[in-house]
Legacy VTK file of the C-alpha trace (Angstrom):
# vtk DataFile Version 3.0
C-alpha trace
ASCII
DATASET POLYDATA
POINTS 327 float
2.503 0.384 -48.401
5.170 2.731 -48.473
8.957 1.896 -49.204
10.137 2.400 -45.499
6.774 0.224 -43.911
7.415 -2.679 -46.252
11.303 -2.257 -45.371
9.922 -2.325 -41.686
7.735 -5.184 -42.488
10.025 -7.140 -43.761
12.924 -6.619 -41.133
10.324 -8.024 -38.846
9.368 -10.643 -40.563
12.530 -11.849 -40.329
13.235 -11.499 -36.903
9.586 -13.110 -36.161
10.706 -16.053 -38.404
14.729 -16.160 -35.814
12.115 -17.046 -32.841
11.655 -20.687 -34.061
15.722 -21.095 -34.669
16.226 -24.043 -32.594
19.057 -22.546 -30.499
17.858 -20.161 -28.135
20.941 -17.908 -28.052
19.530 -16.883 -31.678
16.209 -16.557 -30.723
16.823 -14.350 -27.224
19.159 -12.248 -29.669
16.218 -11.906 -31.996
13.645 -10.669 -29.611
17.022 -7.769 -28.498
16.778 -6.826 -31.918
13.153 -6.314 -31.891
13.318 -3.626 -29.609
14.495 -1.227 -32.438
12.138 -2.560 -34.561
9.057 -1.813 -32.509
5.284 -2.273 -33.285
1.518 -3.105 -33.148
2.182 -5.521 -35.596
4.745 -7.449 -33.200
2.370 -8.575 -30.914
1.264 -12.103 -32.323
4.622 -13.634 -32.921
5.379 -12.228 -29.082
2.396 -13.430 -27.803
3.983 -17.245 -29.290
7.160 -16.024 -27.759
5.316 -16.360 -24.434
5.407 -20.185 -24.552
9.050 -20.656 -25.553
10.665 -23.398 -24.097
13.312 -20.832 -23.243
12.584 -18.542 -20.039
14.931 -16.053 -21.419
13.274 -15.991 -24.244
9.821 -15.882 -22.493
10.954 -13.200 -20.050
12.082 -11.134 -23.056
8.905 -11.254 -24.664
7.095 -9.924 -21.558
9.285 -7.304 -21.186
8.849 -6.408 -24.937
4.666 -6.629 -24.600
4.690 -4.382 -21.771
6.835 -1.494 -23.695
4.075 -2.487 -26.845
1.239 -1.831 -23.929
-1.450 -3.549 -26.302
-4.094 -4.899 -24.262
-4.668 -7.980 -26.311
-1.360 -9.146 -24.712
-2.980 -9.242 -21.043
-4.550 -12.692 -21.170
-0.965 -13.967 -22.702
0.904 -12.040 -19.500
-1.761 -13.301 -17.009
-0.868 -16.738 -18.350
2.951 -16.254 -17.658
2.084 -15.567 -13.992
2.121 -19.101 -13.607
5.278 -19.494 -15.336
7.486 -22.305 -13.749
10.833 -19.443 -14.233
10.283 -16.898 -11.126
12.423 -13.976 -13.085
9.170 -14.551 -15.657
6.525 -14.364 -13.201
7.920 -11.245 -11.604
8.295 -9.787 -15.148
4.819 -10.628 -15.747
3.762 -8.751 -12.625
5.348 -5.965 -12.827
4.065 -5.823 -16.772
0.763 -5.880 -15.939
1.234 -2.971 -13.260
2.093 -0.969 -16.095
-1.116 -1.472 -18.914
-3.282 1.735 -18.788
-6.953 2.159 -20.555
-10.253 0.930 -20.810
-9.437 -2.088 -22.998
-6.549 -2.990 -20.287
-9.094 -2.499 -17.443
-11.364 -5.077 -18.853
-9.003 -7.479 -19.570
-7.346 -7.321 -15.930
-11.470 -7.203 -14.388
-12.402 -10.489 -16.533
-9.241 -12.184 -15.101
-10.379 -11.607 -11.345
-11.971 -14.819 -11.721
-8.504 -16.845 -12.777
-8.770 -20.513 -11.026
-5.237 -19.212 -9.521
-5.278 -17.531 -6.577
-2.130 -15.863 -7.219
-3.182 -14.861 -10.467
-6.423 -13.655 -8.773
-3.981 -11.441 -6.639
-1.991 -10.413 -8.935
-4.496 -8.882 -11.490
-6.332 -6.789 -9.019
-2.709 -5.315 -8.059
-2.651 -4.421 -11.420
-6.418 -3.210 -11.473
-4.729 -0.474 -8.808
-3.923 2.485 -10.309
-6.559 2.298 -13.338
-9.351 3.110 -10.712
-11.870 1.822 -13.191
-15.517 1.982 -11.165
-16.054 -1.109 -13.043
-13.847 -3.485 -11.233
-15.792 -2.292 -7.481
-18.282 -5.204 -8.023
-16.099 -7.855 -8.725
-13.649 -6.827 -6.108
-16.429 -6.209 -3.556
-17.033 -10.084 -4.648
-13.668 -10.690 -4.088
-13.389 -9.989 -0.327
-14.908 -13.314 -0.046
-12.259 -15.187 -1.569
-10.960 -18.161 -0.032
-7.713 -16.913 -0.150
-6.265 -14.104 2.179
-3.988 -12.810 0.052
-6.943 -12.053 -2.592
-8.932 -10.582 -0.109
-6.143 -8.412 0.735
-5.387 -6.747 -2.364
-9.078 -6.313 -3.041
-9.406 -4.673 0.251
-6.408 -1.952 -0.723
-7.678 -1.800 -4.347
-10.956 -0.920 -3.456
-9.619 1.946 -1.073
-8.023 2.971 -4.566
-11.165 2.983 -5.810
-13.106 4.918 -2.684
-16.277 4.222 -3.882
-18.617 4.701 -1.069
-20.531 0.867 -2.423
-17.608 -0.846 -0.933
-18.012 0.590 2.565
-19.970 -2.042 3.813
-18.463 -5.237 2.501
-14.587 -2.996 4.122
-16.391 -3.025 7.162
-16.973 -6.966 7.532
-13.143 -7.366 6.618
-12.851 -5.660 9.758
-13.782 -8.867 11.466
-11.980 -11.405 8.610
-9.915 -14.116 9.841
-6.211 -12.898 8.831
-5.187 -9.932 10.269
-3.162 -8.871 7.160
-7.051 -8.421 5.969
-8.436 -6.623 8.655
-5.278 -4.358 9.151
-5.668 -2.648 5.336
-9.686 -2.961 5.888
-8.649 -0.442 8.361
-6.902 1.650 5.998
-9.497 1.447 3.213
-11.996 2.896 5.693
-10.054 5.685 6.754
-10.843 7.183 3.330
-14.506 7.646 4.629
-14.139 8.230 7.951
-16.569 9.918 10.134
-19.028 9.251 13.103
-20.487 6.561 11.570
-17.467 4.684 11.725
-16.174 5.230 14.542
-17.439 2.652 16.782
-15.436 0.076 13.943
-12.608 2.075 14.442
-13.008 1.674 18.090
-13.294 -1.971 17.627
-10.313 -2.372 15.741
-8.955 -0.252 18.272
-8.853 -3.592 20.647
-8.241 -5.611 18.301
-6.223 -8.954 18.581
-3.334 -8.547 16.535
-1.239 -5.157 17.530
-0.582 -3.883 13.780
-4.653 -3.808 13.396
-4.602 -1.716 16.830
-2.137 0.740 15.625
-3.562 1.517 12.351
-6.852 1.698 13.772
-4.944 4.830 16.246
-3.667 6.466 13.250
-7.340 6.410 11.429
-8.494 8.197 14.715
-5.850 10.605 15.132
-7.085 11.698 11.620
-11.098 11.582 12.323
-11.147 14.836 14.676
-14.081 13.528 16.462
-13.353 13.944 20.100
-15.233 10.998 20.781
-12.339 8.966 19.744
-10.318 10.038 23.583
-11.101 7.908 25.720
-10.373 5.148 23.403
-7.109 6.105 22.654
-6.325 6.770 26.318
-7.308 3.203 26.978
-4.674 2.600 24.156
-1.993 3.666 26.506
-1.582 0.508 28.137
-1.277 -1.403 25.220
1.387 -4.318 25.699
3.338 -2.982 22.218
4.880 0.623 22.761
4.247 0.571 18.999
0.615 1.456 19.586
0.863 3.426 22.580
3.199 5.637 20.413
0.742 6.255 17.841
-1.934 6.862 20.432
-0.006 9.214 22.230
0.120 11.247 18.521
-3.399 10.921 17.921
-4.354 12.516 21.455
-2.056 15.474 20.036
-3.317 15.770 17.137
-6.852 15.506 18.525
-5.875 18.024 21.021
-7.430 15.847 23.830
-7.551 18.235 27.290
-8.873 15.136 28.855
-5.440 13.527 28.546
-3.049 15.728 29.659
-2.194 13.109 32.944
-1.534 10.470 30.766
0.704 12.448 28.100
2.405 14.651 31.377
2.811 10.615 32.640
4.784 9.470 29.764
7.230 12.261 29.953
8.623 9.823 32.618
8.463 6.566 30.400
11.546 4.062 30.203
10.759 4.307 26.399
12.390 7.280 24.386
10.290 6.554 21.578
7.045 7.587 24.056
8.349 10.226 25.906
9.453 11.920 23.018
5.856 11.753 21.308
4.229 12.704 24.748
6.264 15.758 24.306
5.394 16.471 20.940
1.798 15.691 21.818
1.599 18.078 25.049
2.948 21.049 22.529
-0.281 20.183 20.356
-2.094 20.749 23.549
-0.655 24.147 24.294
-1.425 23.506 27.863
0.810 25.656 30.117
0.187 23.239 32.875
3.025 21.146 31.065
5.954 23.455 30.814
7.457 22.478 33.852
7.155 18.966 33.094
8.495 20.127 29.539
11.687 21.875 30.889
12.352 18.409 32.879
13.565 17.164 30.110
16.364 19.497 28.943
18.261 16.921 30.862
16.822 13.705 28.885
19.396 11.402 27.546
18.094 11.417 24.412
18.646 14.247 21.909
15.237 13.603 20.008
13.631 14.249 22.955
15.383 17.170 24.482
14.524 18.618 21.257
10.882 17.363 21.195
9.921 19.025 24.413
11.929 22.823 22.734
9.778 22.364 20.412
6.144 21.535 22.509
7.905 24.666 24.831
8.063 27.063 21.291
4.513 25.846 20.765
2.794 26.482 23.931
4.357 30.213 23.780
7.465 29.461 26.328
11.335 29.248 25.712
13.078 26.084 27.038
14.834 26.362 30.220
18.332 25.692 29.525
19.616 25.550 33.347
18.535 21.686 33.157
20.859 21.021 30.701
24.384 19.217 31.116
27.366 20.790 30.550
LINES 1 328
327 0 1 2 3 4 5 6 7 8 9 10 11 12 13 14 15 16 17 18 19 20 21 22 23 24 25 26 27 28 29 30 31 32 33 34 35 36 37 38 39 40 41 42 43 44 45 46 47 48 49 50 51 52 53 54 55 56 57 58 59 60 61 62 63 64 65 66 67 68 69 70 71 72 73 74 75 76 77 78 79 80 81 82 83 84 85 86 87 88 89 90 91 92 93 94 95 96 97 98 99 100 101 102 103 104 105 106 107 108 109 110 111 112 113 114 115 116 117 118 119 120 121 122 123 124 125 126 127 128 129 130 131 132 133 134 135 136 137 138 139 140 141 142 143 144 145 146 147 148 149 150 151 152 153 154 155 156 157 158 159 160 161 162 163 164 165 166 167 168 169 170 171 172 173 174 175 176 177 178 179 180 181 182 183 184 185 186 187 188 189 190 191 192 193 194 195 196 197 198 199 200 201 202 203 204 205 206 207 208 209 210 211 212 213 214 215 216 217 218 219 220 221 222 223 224 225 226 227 228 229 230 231 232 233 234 235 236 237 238 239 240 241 242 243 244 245 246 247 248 249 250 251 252 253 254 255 256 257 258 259 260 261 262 263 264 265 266 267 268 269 270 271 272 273 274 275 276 277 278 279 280 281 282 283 284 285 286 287 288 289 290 291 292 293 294 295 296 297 298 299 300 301 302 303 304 305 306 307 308 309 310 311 312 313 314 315 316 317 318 319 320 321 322 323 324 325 326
C-alpha cells in the first residue's frame, strides 16, 4: 500500500470508527467529512450507517451511497424505503433513481418482489431509465399486482422498455379497475400503435373516466389511420371540453375532410379553448370552404384565437381579413 492509500485508509478508519460516538451531532459531522474522503471501501460502515438511530444520520448515509453508486448498497437503500423518517424515504427514492449498470439492474429486478407494495413501486421507478430487457417478465408479472399503484409504474416502465412481449398483458390494463392504470396503459400502447390497435384505442376512446378518453384522442391523433374519424367526431360531445379539445386536434392533425361541419361548428363554441383549436384544426385541413368562417373571427374576444384562425388563414393560402377587426 502506498503512503497516500494507507494515509487515506486510515483517515477513514477513523471517521468509520466517529459513526458509533454516542452523540449524533459527532456522528452526522462524521459522515460530512466523509464526503472528501470518498470510496469503494466506504460502503460497509455506510451500509451500518443505514440503521442509525439517527435519521440525519441515516439520510446522510443514503445520500453518500448514491454519490458511491455501488450496487451492493441497493438492498440497504431498498430497506430505507420503509424508513419511519419521510426526508429518508424520499432520499432513498430518489437514490435509487440514480444507480446505473447491470449489477444495479439486478438488484432493483430481484426487489420487484419486496412484501411492500411501496417498495414494489418504488424499485420499478427506479428500473425506468436502465431499460434492462430483463426486468419485462417480472414487470409483465407485475401488472397483476394487487396494488394499483404497482401496476401503474409497471405499466409506464414497460412503455420504457417497448418491448413488443408486453403488448398484450398493456392491452388488458386497458380494462383494469383504476383508471390511473388504464390511463398510462394507454400511453404505453401508443408506442406500438397501428391498425391492430385501434379498436382498443377506440375503446378507451369511451371510456369511463375522462383523462382515459383524452389520452386515448391524443394516441389517435398520432396513429394516421383515417379510420380513427368517426370516433373522434363522436368525441365532440364529450361532457369535458378537455377531450373535445384534444379531439378537435387530432381531426387536424389527421386531416379529417369528413369533419369539417363539426370543426366549422366549433368556431361558434362558448369555449375559447375549442374554438381556438377548431381554428387551428380547419388550417390543417386547408379547406377553403372555411375562410369565411375563419375571417369571422378577427372579431373574437380572445386574442389566442384571433390569432389561431391568421394562422389556419396563412395555412390554407389566404390573408386574414382585417375589416372584422375592432378598432
Amino acid at each position: 500500500m502506498s503512503e497516500a492509500n494507507g494515509a487515506l485508509g486510515g483517515e477513514l478508519d477513523t471517521i468509520s470508527a466517529r459513526l458509533t460516538d454516542p452523540d449524533p451531532h459527532a456522528r452526522q459531522v462524521a459522515l460530512t467529512e466523509l464526503w472528501d474522503e470518498l470510496d469503494d471501501t466506504a460502503v460497509e460502515p455506510l451500509l451500518g450507517a443505514l440503521e442509525d438511530p439517527d435519521p440525519v444520520v441515516r439520510r446522510l448515509a443514503v445520500e453518500l451511497l448514491e454519490e458511491l453508486g455501488e450496487a451492493r448498497a441497493i438492498p440497504g437503500l431498498i430497506e430505507r424505503l420503509r424508513d419511519d423518517d419521510a426526508t429518508v424515504q424520499d432520499a432513498a427514492r430518489a437514490a435509487l433513481r440514480e444507480f446505473r449498470g447491470e449489477a444495479a439492474a439486478s438488484a432493483l429486478i430481484a426487489a420487484i418482489g419486496h412484501q411492500d407494495p411501496g417498495v414494489r413501486a418504488s424499485v420499478i421507478i427506479g428500473l425506468r431509465e436502465l431499460k434492462d430487457a430483463r426486468a419485462t417478465r417480472p414487470l409483465i408479472s407485475a401488472l397483476g399486482d394487487v396494488d394499483a399503484s404497482v401496476r401503474r409504474e409497471a405499466v409506464i416502465t414497460l412503455g420504457y422498455l417497448r418491448s413488443s412481449d408486453a403488448v398484450e398483458a398493456l392491452r388488458e390494463r386497458l380494462r383494469d379497475g383504476d383508471e390511473s392504470v388504464r390511463r398510462v396503459a394507454v400511453g404505453a400502447l401508443s408506442f406500438f400503435a397501428g391498425p391492430a390497435l385501434l379498436e382498443d384505442f377506440l375503446g378507451s376512446l369511451r371510456d369511463a373516466d375522462w383523462q382515459v378518453r383524452r389520452e386515448a384522442a391524443i394516441v389517435l391523433g398520432r396513429c394516421a389511420l383515417s379510420a380513427a374519424v368517426p370516433g373522434l367526431r363522436a368525441a365532440l360531445t364529450d361532457p369535458y371540453w378537455q377531450v373535445q379539445k384534444v379531439a378537435l386536434e387530432a381531426l387536424g392533425k389527421l386531416r379529417a375532410l369528413a369533419a369539417l361541419p363539426d370543426l366549422l361548428e366549433r368556431l361558434g363554441h362558448s369555449n375559447s379553448d375549442l374554438r381556438k383549436a377548431a381554428a387551428l384544426a380547419l388550417g390543417e385541413l386547408r379547406a377553403p370552404r372555411a375562410v369565411s368562417a375563419l375571417n369571422a373571427l378577427a372579431g373574437d374576444p380572445d386574442v389566442e384565437v384571433r390569432k389561431a384562425a391568421a394562422r389556419a388563414l396563412e395555412a390554407i393560402g389566404r390573408s386574414p381579413d382585417l375589416s372584422h377587426e375592432e378598432n
